[in-house]
C-alpha positions as CSV (number, residue, x, y, z in Angstrom):
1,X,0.0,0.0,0.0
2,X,3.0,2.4,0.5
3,X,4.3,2.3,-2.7
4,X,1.0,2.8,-4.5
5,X,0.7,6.3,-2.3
6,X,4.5,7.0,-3.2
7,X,3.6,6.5,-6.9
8,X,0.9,8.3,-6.7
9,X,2.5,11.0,-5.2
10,X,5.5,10.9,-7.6
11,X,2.8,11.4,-10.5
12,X,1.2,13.9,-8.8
13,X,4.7,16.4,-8.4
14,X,5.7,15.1,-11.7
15,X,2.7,16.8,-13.5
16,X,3.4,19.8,-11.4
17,X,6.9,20.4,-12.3
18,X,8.2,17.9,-14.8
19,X,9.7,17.9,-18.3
20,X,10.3,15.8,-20.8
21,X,14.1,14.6,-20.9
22,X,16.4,12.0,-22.6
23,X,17.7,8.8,-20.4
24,X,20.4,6.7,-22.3
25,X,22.1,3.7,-20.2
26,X,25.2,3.0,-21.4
27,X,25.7,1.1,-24.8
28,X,22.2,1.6,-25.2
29,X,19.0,3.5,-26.8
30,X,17.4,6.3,-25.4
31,X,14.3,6.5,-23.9
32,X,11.9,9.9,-23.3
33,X,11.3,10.4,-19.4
34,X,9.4,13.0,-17.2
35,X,11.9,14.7,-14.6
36,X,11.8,17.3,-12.0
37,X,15.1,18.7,-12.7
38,X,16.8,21.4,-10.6
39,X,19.3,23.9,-11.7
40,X,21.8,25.5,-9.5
41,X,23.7,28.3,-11.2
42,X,27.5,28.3,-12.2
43,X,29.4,29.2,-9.0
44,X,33.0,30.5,-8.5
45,X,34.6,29.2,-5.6
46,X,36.6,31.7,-3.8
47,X,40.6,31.7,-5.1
48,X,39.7,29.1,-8.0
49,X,40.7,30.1,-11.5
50,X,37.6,29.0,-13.2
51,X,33.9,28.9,-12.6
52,X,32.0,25.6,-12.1
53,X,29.4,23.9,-14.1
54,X,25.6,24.8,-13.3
55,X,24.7,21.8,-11.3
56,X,22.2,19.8,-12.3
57,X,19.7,17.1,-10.3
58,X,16.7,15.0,-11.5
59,X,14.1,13.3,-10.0
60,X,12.4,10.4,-11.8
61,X,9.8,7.8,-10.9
62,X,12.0,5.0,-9.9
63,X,10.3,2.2,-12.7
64,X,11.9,1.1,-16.2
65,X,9.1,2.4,-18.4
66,X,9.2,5.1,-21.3
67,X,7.4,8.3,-21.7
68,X,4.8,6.7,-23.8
69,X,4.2,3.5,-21.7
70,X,2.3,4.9,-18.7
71,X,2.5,8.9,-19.1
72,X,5.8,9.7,-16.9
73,X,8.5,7.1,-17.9
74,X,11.3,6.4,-15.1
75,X,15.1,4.9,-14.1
76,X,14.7,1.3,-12.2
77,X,17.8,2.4,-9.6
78,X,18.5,-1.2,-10.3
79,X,19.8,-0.5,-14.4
80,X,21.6,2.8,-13.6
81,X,25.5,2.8,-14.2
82,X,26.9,5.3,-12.3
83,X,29.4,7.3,-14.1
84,X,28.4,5.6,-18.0
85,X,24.6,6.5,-18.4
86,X,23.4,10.1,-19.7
87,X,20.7,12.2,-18.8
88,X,19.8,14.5,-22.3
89,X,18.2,18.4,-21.1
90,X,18.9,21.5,-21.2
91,X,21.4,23.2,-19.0
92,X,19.0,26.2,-18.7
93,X,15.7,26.7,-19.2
94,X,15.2,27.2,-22.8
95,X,18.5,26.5,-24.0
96,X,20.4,23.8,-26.3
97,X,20.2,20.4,-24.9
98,X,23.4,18.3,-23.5
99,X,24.1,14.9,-22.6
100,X,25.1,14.7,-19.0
101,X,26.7,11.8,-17.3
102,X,24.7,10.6,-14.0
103,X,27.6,11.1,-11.7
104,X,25.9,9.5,-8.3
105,X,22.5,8.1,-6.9
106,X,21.6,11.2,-4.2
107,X,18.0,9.0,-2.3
108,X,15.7,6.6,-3.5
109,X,12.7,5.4,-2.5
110,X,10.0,3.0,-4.1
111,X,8.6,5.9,-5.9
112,X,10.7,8.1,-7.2
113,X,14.9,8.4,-7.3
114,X,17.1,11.6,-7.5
115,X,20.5,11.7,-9.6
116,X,23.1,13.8,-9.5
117,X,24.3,14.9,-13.4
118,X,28.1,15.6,-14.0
């Protein structure tokens, strides 16, 4: 019964705030997914020479399905690789789309999963 509420729930903030992004596993094909992704702008650290990368998080249902097969898509945590599979979005809201590498697993639960993007 608690994972039908956290599914629910995971729909429910996913048609509130998601968008339609790329998932490609490693060696394979890509797949359309919904994701709540968060951008953080490009911060210089104090005394470094260059800036940093905006950094980027998604959230995703936490099911193997596509965009087309039930509305949302997701990521099973079980078929991520770590540091191989990309994530496909925009840096920035309205801008050119980028692969990025899913750098770490931040929480799961049986509903949804967040990743960290490289």
């Amino acid at each position: 019964m608690v994972d039908l509420q956290l599914d629910s729930d995971a729909e429910a903030a996913l048609d509130l705030w998601g968008e339609q992004v790329t998932y490609t596993p490693s060696g394979g094909t890509g797949r359309a997914i919904v994701a709540i992704v968060t951008r953080e702008p490009a911060a210089q650290p104090p005394g470094a020479p260059r800036g940093q990368a905006p950094s980027l998080t998604v959230q995703v249902t936490n099911r193997a399905t596509a965009y087309g097969d039930d509305g949302y898509g997701g990521i099973a945590v079980t078929e991520i690789d770590t540091h191989a599979d990309t994530v496909t979005l925009p840096g920035r809201e309205g801008g050119d789309t980028q692969a990025r590498r899913i750098a770490e697993i931040i929480e799961q639960d049986a509903g949804m999963v967040r990743l960290r993007l490289a």
